[in-house]
ZATILO-980047 format. One record per residue: residue in three letters; x, y, z of N, C-alpha, C in turn. Coordinates in steps of 0.05 Angstrom, whole numbers, plus 5000, padded with zeros to 4 digits. Each point is the difference from the previous one (the first is absolute). Layout:
<rs>
AlaXYZXYZXYZ/...
</rs>
This chain:
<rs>
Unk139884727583502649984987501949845017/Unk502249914990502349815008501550165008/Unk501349985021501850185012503549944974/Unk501350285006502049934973502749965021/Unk500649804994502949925014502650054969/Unk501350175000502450094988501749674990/Unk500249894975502349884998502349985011/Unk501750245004501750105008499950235004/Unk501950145029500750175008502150264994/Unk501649884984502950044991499550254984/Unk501550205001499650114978496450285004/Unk499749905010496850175005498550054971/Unk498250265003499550034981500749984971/Unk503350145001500650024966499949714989/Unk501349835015501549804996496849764991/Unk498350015014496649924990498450134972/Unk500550195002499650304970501749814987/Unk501750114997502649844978500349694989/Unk499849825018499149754995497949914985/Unk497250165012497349894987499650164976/Unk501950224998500450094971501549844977/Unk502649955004500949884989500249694994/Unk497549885022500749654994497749914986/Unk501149844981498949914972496649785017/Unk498750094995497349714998498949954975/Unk498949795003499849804969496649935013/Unk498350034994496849854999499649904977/Unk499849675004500349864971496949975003/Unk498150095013497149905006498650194992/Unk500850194993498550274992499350054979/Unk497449904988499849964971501450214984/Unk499650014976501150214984496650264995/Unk501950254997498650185006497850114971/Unk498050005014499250184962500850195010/Unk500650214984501150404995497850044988/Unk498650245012497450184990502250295007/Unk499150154977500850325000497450085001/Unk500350285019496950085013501150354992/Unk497350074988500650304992499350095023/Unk501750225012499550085022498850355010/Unk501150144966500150274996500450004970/Unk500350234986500250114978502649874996/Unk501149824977502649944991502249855026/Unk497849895025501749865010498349855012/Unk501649764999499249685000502749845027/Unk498349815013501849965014499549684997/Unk501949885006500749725000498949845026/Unk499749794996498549695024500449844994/Unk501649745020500449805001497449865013/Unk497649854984497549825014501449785006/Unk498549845023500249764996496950005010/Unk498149854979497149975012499549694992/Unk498550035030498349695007498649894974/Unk499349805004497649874977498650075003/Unk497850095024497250115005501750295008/Unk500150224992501550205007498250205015/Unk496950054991498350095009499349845023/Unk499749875015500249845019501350065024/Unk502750124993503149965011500650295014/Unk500050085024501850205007502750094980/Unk500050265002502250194989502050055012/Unk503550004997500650105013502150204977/Unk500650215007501150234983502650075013/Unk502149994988502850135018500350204978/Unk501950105017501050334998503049895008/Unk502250094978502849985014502150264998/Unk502049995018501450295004501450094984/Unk500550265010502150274984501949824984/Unk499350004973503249834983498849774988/Unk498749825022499149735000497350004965/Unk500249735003497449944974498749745015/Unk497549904983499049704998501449805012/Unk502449984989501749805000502249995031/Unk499250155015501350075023499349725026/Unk502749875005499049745022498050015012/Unk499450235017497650035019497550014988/Unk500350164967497349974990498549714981/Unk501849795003501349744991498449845016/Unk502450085026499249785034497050065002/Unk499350205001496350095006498449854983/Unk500149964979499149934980499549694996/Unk503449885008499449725003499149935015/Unk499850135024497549915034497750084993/Unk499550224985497550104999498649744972/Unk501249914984498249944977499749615014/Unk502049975017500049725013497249945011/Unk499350275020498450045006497450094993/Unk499449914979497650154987499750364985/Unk501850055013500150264980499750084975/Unk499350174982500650114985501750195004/Unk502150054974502950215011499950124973/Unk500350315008501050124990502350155000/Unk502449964992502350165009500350294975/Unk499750195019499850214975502250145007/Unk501950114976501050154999500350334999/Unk500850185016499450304997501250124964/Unk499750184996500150084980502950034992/Unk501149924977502350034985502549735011/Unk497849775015502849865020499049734983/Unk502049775008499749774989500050064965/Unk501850214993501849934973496750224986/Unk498750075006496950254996500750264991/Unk502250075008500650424985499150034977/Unk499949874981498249974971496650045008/Unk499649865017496349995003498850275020/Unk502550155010498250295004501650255006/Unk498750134990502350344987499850075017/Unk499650035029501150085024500549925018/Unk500649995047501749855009497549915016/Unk500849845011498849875030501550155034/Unk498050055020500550115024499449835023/Unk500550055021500249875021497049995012/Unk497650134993497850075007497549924975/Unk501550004976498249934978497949735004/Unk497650115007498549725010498449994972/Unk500550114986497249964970500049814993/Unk502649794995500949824973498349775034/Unk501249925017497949825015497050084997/Unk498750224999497650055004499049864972/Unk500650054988499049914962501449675005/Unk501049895011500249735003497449835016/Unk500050175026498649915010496350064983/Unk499350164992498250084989500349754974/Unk501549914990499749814978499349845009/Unk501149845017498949705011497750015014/Unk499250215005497250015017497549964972/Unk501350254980498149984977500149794977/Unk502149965001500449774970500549755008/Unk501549945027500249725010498049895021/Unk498450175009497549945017500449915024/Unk502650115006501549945035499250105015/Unk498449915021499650235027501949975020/Unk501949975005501849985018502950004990/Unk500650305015503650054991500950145024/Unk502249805001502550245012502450084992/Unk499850245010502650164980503149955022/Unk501949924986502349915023502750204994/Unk501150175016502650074984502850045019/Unk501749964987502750025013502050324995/Unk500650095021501650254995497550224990/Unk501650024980498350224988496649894991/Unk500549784985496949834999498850055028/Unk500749965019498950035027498750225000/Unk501950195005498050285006498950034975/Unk500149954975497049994976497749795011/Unk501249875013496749825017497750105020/Unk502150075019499250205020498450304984/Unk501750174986498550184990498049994975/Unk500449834994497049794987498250025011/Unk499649915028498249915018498550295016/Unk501950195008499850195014499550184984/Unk500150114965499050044982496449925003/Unk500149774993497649975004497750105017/Unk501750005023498250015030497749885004/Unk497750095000497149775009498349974974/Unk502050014976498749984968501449834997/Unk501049775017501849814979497749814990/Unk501149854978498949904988499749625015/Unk497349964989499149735020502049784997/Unk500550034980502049774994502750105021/Unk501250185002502850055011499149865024/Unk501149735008498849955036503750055014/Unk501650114983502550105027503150064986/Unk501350145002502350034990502049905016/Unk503049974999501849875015502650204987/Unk502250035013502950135006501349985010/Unk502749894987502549905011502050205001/Unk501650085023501250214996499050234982/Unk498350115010499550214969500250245007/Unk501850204987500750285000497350155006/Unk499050005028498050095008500250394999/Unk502650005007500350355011502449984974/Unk499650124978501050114980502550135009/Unk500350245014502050165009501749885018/Unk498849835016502249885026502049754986/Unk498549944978502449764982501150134988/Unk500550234983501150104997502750045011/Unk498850185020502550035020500749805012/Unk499249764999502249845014501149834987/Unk499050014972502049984973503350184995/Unk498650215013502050214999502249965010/Unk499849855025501649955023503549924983/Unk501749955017502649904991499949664998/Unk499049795018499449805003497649934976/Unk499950114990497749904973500750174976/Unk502149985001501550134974499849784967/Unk500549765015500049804981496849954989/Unk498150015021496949974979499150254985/Unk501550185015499150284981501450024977/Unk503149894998500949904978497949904973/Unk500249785018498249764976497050134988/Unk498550185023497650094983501350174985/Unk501250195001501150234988499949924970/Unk502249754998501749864975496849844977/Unk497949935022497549934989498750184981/Unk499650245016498250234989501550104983/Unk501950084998501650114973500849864976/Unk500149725005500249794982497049994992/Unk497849965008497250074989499450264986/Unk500350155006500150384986502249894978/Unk501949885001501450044973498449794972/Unk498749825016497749844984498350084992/Unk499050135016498050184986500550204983/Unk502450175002501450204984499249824974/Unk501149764996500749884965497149884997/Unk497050035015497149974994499850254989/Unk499950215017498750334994503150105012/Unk500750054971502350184994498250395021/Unk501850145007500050215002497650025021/Unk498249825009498250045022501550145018/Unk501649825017501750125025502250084998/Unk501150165018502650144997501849775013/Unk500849784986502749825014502950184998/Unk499850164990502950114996500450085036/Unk497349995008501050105040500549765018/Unk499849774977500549705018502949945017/Unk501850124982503450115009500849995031/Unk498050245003500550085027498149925010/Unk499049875006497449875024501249795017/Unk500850065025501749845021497149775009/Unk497650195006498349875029496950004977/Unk497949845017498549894995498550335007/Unk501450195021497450254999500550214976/Unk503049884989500050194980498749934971/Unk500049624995498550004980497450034997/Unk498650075025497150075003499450304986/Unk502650095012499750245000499650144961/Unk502049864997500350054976497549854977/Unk499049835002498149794987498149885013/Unk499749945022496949905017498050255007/Unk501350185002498350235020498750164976/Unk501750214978499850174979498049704979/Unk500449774994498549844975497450045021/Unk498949965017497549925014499050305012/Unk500750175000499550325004499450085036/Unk501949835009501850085032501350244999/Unk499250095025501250234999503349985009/Unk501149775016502749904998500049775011/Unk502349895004500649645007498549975030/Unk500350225016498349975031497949994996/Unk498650194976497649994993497949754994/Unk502149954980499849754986499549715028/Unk502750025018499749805014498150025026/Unk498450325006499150015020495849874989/Unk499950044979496749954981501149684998/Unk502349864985498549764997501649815019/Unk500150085033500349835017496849935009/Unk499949735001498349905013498250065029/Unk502750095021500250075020497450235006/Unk499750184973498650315001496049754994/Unk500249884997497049884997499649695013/Unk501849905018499849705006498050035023/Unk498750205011498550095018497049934988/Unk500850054983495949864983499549814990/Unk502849845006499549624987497449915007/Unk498749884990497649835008499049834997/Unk502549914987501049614988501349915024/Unk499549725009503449915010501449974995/Unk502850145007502250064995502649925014/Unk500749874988502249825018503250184991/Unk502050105025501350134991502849865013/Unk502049864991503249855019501250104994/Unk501650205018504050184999500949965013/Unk502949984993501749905025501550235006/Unk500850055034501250185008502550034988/Unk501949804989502350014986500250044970/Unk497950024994499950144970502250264993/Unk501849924986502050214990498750284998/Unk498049934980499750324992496250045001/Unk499049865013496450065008500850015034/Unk499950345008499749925025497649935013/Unk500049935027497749805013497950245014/Unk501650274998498550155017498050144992/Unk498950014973497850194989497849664998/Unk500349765019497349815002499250025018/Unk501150195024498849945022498450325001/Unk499750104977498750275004497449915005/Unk497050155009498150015008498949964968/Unk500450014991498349984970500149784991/Unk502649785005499649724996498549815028/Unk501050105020500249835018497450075017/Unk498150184981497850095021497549924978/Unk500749884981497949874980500249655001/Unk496950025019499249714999501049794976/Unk499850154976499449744982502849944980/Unk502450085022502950004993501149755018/Unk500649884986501649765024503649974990/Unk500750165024503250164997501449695014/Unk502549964982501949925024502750034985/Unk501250175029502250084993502649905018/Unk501749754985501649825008502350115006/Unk501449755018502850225009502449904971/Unk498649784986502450014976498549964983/Unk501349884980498949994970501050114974/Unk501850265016501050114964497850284993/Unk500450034971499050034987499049864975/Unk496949895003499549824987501349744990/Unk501249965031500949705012498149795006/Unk500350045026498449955024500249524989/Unk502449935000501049735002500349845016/Unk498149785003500449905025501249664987/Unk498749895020502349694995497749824982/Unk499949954986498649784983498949755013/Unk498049895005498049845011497850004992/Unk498749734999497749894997499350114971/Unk502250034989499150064964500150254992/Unk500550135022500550324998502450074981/Unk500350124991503750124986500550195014/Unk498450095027502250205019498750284991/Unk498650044981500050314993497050065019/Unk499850045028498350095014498050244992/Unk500650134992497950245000499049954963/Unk501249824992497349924974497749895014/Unk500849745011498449905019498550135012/Unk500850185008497250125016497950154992/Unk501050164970499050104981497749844986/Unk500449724993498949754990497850065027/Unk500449925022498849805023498150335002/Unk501250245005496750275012498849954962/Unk500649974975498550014978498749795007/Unk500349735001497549785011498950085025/Unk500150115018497150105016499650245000/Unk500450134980498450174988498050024984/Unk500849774984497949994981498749695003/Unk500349945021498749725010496750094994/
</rs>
């Protein structure tokens, strides 16, 4: 890997978070996508943005996963996509359940641990597209569904999976939380907050009377909408519950893919300290690096030699080609 030199300094973490959130990119090279809807369960179907090669059976896979809020259409899952299909790739950008404009295509929610809707992706292209080579890539929350994909698996993964990859990804469920909680991340706990309740009210006008929105009112924090709707729909015994089973962190010990994992110590709300636990950092086939900047799902450096600066796609691209070299 390329060592990551920071664009700028200014500002630290939020100010990298905030930016690579909000600034507009345009890929005029990225063909246009076919959409396949993939039944994934009983009455729910989830959405995919392809972009596949001419020889597609031929062609490495690459699969993203994008975060809490996020859909398909998310820059990072865009930027990956246009490096990855430049490059020979096949791309799949899938969406988790009910996102990218979806609350119609399935009567219940998506979680931070739900690895099924990837597993039945990946299981398609192995069976119907005749791909032997995929990797699964995710950001934030996609992240730790990569990782616990993988560690899920343990020494049954499948021949085709040759490695997963994770950008910033909510590895320890409970510790983002709480440092969501914090007073200095008032404003992102805002914005998910305003997400998830704006989705529950979408869904309210799909399946009238499923969920109780009349408790959407009072829901300040991201542990209380768990509490109320992630933990009780999926049969958690509560939001700790909920966040302590589908952190990644509880199975990244039996990865047995290569696994490429980048966080930066200035990440607002992923702290840096549950990667240096013995369960990541004591499994060979994890290749950790954890930067002193980057953001949250930043990580911007200065544009050269054709690059657009977004480093950790890049690198995502560069371990999926020698992986599946």
């Amino acid at each position: 890997m390329s060592d990551y030199v920071p664009r700028w300094l200014r500002g630290g973490g939020h100010w990298m978070t905030v930016y690579c959130w909000g600034h507009v990119r345009h890929f005029p090279n990225l063909p246009a996508p076919e959409e396949r809807l993939y039944d994934v369960a009983e009455n729910t179907r989830v959405l995919a943005h392809c972009h596949w090669q001419a020889a597609r059976a031929a062609r490495p896979l690459l699969i993203l996963l994008h975060g809490l809020e996020g859909s398909s259409t998310a820059h990072y899952m865009r930027g990956i996509a246009d490096k990855a299909y430049r490059d020979g790739f096949n791309v799949i950008r899938l969406n988790q359940r009910n996102c990218g404009g979806t609350e119609h295509l399935a009567d219940g929610l998506y979680h931070s641990g739900l690895t099924h809707d990837a597993r039945v992706v990946l299981d398609d292209a192995v069976q119907r597209e005749r791909i032997s080579s995929v990797v699964v890539a995710g950001y934030s929350l996609g992240g730790n569904l990569a990782l616990k994909l993988a560690g899920d698996f343990g020494d049954a993964a499948p021949a085709a999976l040759r490695g997963v990859a994770a950008v910033s990804p909510v590895l320890d469920l409970e510790a983002c939380v709480q440092a969501l909680e914090g007073p200095a991340n008032m404003v992102y706990q805002w914005n998910f907050v305003r997400g998830l309740k704006a989705r529950m009210r979408r869904k309210h006008q799909c399946f009238p009377d499923r969920f109780p929105v009349d408790r959407l009112d009072s829901i300040r924090t991201v542990r209380q909408f768990d509490a109320a709707f992630t933990a009780p729909h999926f049969g958690f015994a509560s939001a700790e519950d909920y966040y302590h089973r589908a952190s990644a962190l509880r199975v990244v010990d039996r990865i047995r893919v290569p696994a490429l994992v980048i966080t930066a110590e200035d990440d607002p709300f992923v702290p840096a300290g549950p990667f240096r636990r013995a369960e990541l950092t004591g499994n060979p086939f994890v290749r950790l690096h954890i930067t002193r900047h980057g953001g949250h799902c930043g990580f911007l450096e200065r544009p050269s030699d054709g690059s657009d600066g977004y480093w950790a796609e890049r690198q995502i691209v560069a371990f999926a080609k020698q992986v599946c070299a």
